[in-house]
C-alpha positions as CSV (number, residue, x, y, z in Angstrom):
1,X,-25.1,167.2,-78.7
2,X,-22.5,169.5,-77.5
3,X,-23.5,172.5,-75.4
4,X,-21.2,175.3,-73.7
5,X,-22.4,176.9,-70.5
6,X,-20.8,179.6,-68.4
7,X,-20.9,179.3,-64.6
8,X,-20.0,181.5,-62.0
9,X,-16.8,180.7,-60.3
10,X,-18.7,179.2,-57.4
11,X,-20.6,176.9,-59.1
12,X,-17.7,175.9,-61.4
13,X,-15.7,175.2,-58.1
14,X,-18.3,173.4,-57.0
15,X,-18.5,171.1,-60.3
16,X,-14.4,170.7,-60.1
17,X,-15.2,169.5,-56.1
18,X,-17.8,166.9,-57.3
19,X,-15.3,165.1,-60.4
20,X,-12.6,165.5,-57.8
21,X,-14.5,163.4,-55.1
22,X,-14.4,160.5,-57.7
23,X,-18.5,160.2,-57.5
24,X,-18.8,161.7,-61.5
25,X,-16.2,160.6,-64.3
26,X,-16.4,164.2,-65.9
27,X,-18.4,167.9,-65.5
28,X,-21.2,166.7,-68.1
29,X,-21.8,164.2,-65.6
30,X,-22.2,166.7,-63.0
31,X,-24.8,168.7,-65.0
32,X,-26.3,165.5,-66.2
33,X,-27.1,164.7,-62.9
34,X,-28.0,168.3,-61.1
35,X,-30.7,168.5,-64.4
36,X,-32.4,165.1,-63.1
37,X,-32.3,166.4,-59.4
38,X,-34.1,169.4,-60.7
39,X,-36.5,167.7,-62.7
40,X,-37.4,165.7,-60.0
41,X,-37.6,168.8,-57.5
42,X,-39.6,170.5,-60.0
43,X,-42.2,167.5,-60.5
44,X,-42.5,167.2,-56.8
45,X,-42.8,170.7,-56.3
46,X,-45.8,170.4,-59.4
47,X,-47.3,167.9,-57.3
48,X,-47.6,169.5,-54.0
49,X,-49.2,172.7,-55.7
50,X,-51.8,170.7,-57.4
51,X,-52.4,169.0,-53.8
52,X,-52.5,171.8,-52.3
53,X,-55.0,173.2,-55.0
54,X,-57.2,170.6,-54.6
55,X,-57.4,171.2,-50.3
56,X,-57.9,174.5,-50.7
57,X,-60.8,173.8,-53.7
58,X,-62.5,171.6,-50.7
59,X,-62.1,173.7,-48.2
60,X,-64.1,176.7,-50.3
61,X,-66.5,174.2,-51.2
62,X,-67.2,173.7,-47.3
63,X,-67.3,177.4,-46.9
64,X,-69.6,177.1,-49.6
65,X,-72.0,174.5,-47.9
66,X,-71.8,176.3,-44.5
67,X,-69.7,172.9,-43.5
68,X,-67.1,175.9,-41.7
69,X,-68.1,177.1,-38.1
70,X,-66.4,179.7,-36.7
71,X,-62.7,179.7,-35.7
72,X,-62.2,179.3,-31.8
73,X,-58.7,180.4,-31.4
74,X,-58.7,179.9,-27.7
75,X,-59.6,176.5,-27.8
76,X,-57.2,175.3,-30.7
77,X,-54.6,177.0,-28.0
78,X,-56.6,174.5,-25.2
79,X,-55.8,171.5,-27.1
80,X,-52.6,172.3,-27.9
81,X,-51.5,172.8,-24.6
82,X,-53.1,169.8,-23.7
83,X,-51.0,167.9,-26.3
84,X,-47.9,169.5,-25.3
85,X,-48.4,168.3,-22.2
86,X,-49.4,164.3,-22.4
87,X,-46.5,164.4,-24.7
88,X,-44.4,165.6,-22.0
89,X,-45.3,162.8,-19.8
């Protein structure tokens, strides 16, 4: 398959940089390869959301259950401090 893309002068710098260094034989395999980094940054990125879907699914259902007490703000800022500090030592 042949394909034709426009860049911006940046990018296309960037892709002349790349071939230059020796690491890719040619541009295609520049934009071979930045396609796989992106598939894998968009899978990831798929992943944590559907993680993070999932947390905030169990924390409604322990809202839900009345497993939630209230939020103590000064003592979360207690133990913090108290951590900072044994880590200091």
């Amino acid at each position: 398959m042949s394909l034709n893309v426009s860049l911006p002068v940046e990018l296309e710098n960037r892709v002349r940089e790349h071939v230059a260094s020796g690491m890719y034989g040619s541009a295609s395999e520049v934009i071979r390869e930045a396609l796989r980094l992106f598939e894998a940054y968009q899978a990831t990125q798929t992943s944590q959301l559907q993680a993070l879907r999932a947390d905030i699914q169990l924390g409604l259902a322990d809202v839900k259950a009345k497993r939630v007490g209230a939020l103590d703000v000064d003592a979360i800022k207690r133990q913090g401090r108290q951590r900072l500090k044994q880590a200091a030592k």
